[in-house]
C-alpha positions, -999 to +999 in steps of 0.1 A: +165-025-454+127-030-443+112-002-462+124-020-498+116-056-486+075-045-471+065-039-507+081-073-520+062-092-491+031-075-499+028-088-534+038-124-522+001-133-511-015-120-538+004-141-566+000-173-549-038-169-543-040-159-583-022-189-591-041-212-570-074-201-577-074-199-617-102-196-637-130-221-639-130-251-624-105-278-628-106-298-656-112-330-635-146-318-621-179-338-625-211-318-635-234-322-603-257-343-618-231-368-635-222-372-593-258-374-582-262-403-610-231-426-600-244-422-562-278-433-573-295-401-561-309-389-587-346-384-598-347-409-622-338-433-595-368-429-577-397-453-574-420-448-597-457-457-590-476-487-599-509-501-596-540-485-588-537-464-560-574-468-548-564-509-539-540-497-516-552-469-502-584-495-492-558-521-480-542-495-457-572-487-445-584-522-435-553-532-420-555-501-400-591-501-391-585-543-376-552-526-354-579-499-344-606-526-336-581-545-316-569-519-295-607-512-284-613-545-271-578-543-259-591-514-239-625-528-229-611-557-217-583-544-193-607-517-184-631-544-173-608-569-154-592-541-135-629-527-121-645-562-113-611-566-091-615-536-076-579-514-087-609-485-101-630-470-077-652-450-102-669-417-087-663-429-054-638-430-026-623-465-018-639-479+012-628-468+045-631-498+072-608-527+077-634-555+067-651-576+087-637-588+127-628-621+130 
């Protein structure tokens, strides 16, 4: 009874995958770049430059330059207050002794 139903259940499979798969893609399929367009990710959605480039590149370049500036006397500054109250010993050990008796 098995040996004439194993070929019939072999076959099974194979039509449905045929019939599933087809050929092509269905006919309600967007082109890739039709999609990319209605999500706005496209090329031509992309900025596209304006101005001169040489104005904005010297813009950068001062703004940056003052943040530089600032973080030196930042620097300076904190460097300074924290040796004149004596958190830095530089090249040396701290001192040793208690202070003066009393």
């Amino acid at each position: 009874m098995f040996t004439k139903a194993v070929p019939l259940l072999r076959v099974v499979p194979r039509l449905q995958q045929t019939t599933r798969l087809g050929h092509g893609v269905p006919a309600h399929w967007k082109p890739m770049r039709q999609i990319c367009e209605e999500n706005k990710n496209h090329m031509n959605f992309m900025p596209v430059p304006a101005g001169s480039w040489q104005e904005h590149h010297a813009a950068q370049n001062a703004k940056w330059n003052k943040q530089l500036v600032a973080g030196l006397v930042l620097f300076i500054g904190t460097y300074t207050m924290l040796w004149q109250t004596g958190c830095i010993y530089y090249h040396s050990a701290p001192p040793m002794f208690n202070g003066p008796k009393q």
